[in-house]
NUDREN-638416 format. One line per 10 residues: number of its first residue (from 1); their letters; for each residue x, y, z of N, C-alpha, C, CB. Coordinates in pm, 1 decimal, always signed. Glycine has a CB too. Layout:
% NUDREN-638416
NUM = a = X,Y,Z,X,Y,Z,X,Y,Z,X,Y,Z ~ ... .
This chain:
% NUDREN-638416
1 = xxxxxxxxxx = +71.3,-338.5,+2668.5,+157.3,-279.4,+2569.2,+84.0,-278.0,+2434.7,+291.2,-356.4,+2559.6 ~ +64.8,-197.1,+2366.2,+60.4,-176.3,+2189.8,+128.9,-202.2,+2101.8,+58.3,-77.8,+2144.8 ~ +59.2,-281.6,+2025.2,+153.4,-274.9,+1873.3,+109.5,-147.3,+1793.7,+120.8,-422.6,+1758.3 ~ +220.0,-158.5,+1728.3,+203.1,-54.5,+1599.5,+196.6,-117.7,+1470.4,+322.7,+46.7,+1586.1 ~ +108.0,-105.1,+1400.8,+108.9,-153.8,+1270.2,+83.2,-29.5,+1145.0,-6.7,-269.0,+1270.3 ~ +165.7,-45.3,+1022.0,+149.2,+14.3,+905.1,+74.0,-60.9,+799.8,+268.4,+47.5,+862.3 ~ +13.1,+4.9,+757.6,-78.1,-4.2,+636.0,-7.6,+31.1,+526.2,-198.9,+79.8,+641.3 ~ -67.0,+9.9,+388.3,-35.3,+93.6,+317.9,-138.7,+122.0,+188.8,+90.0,+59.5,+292.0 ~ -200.9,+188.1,+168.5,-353.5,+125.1,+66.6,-287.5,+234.2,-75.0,-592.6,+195.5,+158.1 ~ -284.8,+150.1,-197.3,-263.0,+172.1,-273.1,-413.6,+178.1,-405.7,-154.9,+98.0,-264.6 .
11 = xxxxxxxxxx = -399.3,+315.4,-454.6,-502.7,+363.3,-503.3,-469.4,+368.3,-651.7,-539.5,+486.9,-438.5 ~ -533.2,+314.4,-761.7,-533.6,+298.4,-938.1,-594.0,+304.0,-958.1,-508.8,+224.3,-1021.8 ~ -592.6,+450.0,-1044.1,-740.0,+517.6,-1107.1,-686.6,+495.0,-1287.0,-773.5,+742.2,-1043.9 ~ -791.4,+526.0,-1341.4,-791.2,+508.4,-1495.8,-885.8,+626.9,-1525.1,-849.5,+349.3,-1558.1 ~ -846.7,+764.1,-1549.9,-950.7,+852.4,-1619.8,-977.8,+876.0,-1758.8,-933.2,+963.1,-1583.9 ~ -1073.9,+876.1,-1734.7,-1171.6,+855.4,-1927.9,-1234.0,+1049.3,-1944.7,-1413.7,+678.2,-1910.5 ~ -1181.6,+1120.2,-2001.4,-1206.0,+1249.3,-2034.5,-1372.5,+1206.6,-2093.7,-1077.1,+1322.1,-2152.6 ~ -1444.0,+1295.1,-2044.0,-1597.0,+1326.5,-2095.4,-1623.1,+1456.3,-2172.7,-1694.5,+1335.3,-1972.0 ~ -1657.7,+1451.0,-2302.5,-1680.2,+1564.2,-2351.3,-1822.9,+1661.6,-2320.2,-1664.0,+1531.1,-2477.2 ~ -1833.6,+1750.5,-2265.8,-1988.4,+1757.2,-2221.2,-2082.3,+1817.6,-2308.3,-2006.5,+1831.4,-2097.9 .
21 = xxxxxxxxxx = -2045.5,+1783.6,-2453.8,-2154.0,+1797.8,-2555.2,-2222.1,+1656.5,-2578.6,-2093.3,+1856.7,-2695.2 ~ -2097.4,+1568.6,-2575.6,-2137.0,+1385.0,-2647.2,-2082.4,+1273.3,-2579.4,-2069.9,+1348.3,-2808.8 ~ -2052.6,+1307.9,-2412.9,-2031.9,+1241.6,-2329.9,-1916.4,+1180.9,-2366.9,-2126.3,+1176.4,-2300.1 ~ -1879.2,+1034.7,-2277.4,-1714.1,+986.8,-2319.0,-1754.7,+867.2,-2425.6,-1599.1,+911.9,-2158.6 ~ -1654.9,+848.5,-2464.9,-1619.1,+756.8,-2590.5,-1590.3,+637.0,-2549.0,-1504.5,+799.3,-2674.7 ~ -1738.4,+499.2,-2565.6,-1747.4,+380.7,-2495.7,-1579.2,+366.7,-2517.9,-1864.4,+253.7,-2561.0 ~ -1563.3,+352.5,-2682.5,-1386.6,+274.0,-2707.9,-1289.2,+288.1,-2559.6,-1273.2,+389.0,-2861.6 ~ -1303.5,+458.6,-2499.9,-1174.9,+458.6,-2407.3,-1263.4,+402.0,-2263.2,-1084.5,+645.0,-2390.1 ~ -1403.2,+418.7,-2221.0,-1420.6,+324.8,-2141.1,-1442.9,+207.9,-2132.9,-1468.3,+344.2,-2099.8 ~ -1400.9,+128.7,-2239.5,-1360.3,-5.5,-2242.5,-1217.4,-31.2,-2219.3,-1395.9,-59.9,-2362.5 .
31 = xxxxxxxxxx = -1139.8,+34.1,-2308.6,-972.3,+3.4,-2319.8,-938.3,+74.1,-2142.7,-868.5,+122.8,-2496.8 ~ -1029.1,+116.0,-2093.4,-979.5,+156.3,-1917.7,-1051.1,+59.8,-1843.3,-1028.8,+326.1,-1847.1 ~ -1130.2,+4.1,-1851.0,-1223.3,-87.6,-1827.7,-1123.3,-263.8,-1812.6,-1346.0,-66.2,-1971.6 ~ -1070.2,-245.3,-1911.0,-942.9,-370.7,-1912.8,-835.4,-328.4,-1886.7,-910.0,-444.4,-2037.9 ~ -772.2,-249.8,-1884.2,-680.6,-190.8,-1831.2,-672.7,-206.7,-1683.4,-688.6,-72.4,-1869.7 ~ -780.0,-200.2,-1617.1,-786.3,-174.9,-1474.7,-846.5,-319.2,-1436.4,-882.7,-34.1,-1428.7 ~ -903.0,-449.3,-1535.5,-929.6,-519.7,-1483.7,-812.0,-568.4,-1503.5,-1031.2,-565.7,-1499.5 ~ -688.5,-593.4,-1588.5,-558.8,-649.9,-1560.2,-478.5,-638.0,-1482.0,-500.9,-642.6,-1621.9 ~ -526.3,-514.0,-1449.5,-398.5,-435.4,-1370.5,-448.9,-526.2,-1201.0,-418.1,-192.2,-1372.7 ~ -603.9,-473.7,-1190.2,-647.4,-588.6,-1063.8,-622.3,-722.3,-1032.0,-762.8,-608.2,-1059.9 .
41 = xxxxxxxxxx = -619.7,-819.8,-1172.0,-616.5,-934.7,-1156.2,-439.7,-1001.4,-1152.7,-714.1,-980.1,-1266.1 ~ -334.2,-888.8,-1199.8,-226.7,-858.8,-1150.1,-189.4,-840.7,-1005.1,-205.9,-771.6,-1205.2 ~ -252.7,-728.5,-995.0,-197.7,-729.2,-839.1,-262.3,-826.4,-756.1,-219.5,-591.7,-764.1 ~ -360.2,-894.3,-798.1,-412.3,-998.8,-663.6,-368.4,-1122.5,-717.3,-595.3,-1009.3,-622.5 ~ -282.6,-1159.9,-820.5,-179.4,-1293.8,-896.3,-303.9,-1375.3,-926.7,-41.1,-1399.1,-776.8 ~ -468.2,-1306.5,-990.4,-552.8,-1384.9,-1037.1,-449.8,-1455.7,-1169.9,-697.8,-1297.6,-1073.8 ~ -544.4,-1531.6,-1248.6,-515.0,-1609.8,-1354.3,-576.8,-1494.5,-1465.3,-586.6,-1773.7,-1345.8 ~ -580.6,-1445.8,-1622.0,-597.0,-1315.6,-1685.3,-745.3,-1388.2,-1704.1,-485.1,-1255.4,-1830.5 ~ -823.5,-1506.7,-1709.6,-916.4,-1494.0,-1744.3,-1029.2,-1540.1,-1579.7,-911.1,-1573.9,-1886.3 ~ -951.1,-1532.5,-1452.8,-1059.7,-1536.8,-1359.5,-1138.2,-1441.4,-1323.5,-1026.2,-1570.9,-1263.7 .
51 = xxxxxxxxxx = -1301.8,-1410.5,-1310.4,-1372.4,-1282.3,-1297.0,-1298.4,-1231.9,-1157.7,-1552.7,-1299.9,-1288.6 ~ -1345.8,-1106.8,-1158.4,-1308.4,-1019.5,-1030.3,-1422.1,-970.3,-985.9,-1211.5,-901.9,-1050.1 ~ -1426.9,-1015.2,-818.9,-1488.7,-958.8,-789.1,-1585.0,-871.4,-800.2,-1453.0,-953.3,-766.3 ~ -1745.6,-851.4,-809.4,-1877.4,-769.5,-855.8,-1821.0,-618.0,-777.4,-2061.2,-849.9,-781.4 ~ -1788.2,-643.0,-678.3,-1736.9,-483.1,-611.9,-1611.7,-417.4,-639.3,-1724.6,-484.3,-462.4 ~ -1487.1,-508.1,-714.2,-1354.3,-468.3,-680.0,-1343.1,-341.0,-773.3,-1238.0,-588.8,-705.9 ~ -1372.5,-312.1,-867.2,-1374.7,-167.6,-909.3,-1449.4,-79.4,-919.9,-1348.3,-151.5,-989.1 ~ -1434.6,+57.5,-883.1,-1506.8,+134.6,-846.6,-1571.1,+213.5,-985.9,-1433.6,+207.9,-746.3 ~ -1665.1,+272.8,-1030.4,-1701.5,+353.6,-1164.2,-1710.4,+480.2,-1097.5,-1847.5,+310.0,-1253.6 ~ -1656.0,+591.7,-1119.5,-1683.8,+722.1,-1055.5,-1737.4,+821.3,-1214.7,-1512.5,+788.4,-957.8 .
61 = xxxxxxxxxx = -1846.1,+856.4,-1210.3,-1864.0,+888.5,-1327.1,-1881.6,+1123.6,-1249.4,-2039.1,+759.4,-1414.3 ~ -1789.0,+1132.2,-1319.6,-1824.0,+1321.7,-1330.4,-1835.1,+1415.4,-1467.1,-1692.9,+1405.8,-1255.7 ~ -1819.1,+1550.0,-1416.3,-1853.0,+1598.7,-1554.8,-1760.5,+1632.0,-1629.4,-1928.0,+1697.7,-1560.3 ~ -1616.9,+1597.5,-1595.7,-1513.2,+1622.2,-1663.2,-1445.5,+1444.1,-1746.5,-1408.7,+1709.0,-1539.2 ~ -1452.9,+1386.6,-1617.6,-1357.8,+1249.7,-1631.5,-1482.1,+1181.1,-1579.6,-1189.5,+1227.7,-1530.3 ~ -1443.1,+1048.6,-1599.1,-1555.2,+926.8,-1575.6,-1425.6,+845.3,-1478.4,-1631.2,+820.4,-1760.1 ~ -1407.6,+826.7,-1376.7,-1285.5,+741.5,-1301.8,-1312.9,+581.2,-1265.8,-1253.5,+817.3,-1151.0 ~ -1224.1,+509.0,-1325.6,-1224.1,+338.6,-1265.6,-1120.5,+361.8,-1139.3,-1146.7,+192.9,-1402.7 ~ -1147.1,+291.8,-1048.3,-1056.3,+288.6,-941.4,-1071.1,+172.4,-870.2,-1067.8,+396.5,-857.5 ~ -980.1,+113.4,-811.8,-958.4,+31.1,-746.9,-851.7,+44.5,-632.2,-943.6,-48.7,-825.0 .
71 = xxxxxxxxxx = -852.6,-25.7,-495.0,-764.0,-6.9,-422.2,-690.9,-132.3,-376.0,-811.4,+64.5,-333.2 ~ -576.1,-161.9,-335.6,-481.6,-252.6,-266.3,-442.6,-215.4,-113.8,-353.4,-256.1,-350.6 ~ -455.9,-333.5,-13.2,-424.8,-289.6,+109.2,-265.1,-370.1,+124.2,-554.8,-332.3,+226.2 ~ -149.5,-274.2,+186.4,-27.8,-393.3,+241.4,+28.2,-349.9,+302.8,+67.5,-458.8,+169.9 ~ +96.2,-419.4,+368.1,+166.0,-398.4,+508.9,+357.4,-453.0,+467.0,+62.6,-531.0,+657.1 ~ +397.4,-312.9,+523.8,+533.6,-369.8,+510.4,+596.0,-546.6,+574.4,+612.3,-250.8,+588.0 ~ +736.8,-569.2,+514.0,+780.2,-686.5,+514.8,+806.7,-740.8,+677.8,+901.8,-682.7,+422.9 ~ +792.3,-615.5,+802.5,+800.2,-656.2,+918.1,+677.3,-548.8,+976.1,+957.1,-652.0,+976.6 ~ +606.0,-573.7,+1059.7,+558.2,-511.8,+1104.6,+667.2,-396.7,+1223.3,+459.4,-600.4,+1137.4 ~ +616.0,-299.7,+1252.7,+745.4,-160.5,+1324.4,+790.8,-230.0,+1430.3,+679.3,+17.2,+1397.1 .
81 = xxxxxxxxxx = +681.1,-340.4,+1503.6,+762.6,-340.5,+1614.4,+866.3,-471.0,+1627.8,+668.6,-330.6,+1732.0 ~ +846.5,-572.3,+1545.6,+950.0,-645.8,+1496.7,+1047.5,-618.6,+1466.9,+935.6,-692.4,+1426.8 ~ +1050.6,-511.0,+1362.2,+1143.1,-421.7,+1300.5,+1233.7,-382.6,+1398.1,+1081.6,-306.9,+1238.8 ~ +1152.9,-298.2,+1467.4,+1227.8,-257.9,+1635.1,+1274.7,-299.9,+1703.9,+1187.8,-228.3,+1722.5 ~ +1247.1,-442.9,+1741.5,+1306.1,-564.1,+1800.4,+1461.5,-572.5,+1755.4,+1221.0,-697.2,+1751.3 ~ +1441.6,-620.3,+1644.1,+1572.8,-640.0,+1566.2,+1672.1,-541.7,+1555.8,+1547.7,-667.1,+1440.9 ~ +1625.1,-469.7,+1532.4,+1748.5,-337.6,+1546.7,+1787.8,-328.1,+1691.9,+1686.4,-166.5,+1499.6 ~ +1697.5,-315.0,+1783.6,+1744.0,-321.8,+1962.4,+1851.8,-463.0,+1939.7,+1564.2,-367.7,+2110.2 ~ +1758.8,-557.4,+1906.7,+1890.7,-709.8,+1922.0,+2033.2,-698.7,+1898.3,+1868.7,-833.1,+1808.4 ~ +2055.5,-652.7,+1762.5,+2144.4,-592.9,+1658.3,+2257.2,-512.5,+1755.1,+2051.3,-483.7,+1544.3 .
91 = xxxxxxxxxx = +2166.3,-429.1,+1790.0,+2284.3,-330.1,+1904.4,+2307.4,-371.2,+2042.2,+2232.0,-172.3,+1936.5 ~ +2228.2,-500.7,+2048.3,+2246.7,-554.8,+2193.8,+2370.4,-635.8,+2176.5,+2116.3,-648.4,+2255.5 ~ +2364.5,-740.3,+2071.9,+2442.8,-773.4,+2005.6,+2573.6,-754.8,+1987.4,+2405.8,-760.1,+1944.2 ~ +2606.7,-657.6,+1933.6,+2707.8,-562.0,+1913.5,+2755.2,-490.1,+2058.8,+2650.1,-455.4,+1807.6 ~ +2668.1,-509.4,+2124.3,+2730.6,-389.5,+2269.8,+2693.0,-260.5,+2260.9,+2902.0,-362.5,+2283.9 ~ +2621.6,-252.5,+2151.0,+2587.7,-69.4,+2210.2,+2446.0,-33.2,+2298.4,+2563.4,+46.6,+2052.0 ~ +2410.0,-170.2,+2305.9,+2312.9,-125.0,+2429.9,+2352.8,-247.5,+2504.1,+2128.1,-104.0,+2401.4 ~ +2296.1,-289.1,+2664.1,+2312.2,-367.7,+2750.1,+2228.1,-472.8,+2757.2,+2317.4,-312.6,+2843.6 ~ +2126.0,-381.1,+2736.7,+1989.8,-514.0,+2764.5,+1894.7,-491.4,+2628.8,+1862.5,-478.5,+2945.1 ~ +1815.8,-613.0,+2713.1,+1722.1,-638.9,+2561.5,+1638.4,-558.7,+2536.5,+1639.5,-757.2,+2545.3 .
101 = xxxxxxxxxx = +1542.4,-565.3,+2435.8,+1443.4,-436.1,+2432.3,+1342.5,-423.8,+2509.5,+1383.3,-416.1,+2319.7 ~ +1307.8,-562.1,+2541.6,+1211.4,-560.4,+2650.4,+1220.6,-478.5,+2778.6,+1202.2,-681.6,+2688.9 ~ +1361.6,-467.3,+2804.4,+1386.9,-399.2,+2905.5,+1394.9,-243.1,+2890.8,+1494.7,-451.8,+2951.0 ~ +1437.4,-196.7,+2809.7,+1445.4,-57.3,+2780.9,+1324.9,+29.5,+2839.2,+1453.3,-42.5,+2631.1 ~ +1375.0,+122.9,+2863.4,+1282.2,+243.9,+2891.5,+1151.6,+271.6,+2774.5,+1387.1,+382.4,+2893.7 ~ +1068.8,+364.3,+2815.3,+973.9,+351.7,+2710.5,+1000.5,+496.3,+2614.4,+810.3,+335.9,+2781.1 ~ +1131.5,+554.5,+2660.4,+1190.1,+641.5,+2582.8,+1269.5,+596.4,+2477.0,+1254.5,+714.9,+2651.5 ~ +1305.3,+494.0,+2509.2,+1496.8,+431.0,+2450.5,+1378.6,+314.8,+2340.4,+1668.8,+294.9,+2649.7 ~ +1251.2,+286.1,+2403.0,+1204.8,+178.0,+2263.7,+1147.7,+231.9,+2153.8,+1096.3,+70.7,+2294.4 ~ +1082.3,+377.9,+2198.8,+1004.7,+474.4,+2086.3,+1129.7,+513.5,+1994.8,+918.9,+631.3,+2159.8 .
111 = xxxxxxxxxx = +1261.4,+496.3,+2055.9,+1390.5,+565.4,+1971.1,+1357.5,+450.6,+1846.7,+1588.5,+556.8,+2063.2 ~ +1325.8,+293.2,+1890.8,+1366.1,+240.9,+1782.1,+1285.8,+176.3,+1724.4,+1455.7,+181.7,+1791.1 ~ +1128.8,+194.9,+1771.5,+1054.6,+221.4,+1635.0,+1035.6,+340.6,+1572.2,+937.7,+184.0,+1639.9 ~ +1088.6,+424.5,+1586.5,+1160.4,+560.1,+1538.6,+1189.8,+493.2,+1400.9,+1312.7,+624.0,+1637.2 ~ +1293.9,+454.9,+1464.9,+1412.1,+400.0,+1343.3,+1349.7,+307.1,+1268.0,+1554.7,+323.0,+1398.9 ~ +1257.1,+246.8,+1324.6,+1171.2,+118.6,+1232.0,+1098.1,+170.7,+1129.9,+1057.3,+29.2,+1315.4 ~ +970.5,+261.4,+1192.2,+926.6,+325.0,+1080.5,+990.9,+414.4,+973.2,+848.5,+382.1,+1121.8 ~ +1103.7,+483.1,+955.2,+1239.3,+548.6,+876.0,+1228.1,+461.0,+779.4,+1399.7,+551.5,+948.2 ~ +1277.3,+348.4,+826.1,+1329.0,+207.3,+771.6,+1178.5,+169.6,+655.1,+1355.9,+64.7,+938.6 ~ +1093.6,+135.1,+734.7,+959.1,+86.5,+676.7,+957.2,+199.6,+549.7,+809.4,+96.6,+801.6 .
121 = xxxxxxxx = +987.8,+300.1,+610.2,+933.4,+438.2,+470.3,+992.8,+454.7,+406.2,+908.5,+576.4,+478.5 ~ +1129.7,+412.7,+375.6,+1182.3,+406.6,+261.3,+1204.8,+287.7,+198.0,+1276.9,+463.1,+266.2 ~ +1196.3,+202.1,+249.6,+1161.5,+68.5,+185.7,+1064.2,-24.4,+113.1,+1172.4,+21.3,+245.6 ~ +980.0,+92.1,+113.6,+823.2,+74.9,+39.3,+878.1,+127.8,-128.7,+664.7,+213.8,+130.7 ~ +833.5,+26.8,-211.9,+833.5,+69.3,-360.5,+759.2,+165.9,-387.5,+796.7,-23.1,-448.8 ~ +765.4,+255.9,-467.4,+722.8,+351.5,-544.4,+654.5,+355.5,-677.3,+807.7,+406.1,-553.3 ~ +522.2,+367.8,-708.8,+489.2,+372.6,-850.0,+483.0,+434.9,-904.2,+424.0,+347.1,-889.1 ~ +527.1,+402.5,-1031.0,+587.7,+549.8,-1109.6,+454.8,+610.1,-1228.8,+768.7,+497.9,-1225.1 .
């Protein structure tokens, strides 16, 4: 049997406009430069003055924008097929199905990681 697992990789860029007569202006690739190292040492609950990682941000330099980026990997609060579990239990529970999930058809279990992943996708925060 397979599990199913969700990911979710979350991508924070910081673009620095380049002028292509006099290139970009150290000031805004610094103030993006900290910007994106707070924002990193935030999302990984560093302390504001522990270094980060030599690789964790990326420099993308082009001829328009100069890009800092960094990425986050996470996985929802149940993995789908847990998720799935529980909802089968739930209605086993209740009586609207008979047996456990283990038993179900391999039609009647895709119904409810169906419903798991639904669940998973709207239950993921949003950044605004």
């Amino acid at each position: 049997m397979t599990t199913e697992r969700v990911t979710i990789i979350t991508r924070r860029e910081w673009a620095v406009p380049v002028d292509p007569t006099h290139g970009a202006n150290h000031t805004d690739l610094v103030a993006a430069w900290t910007d994106a190292t707070r924002s990193y040492q935030d999302d990984h609950r560093m302390p504001d003055e522990s270094p980060i990682p030599a690789n964790a941000i990326s420099y993308w330099p082009g001829t328009d924008e100069i890009v800092l980026t960094y990425e986050t990997e996470s996985a929802p609060a149940f993995p789908i097929d847990t998720l799935a579990r529980l909802l089968a239990g739930y209605d086993q529970l209740t009586g609207r199905v008979p047996m456990p999930y283990k038993h179900l058809s391999p039609v009647e279990a895709e119904q409810y990681r169906h419903q798991a992943r639904q669940l998973a996708h709207i239950s993921q925060p949003t950044d605004q």
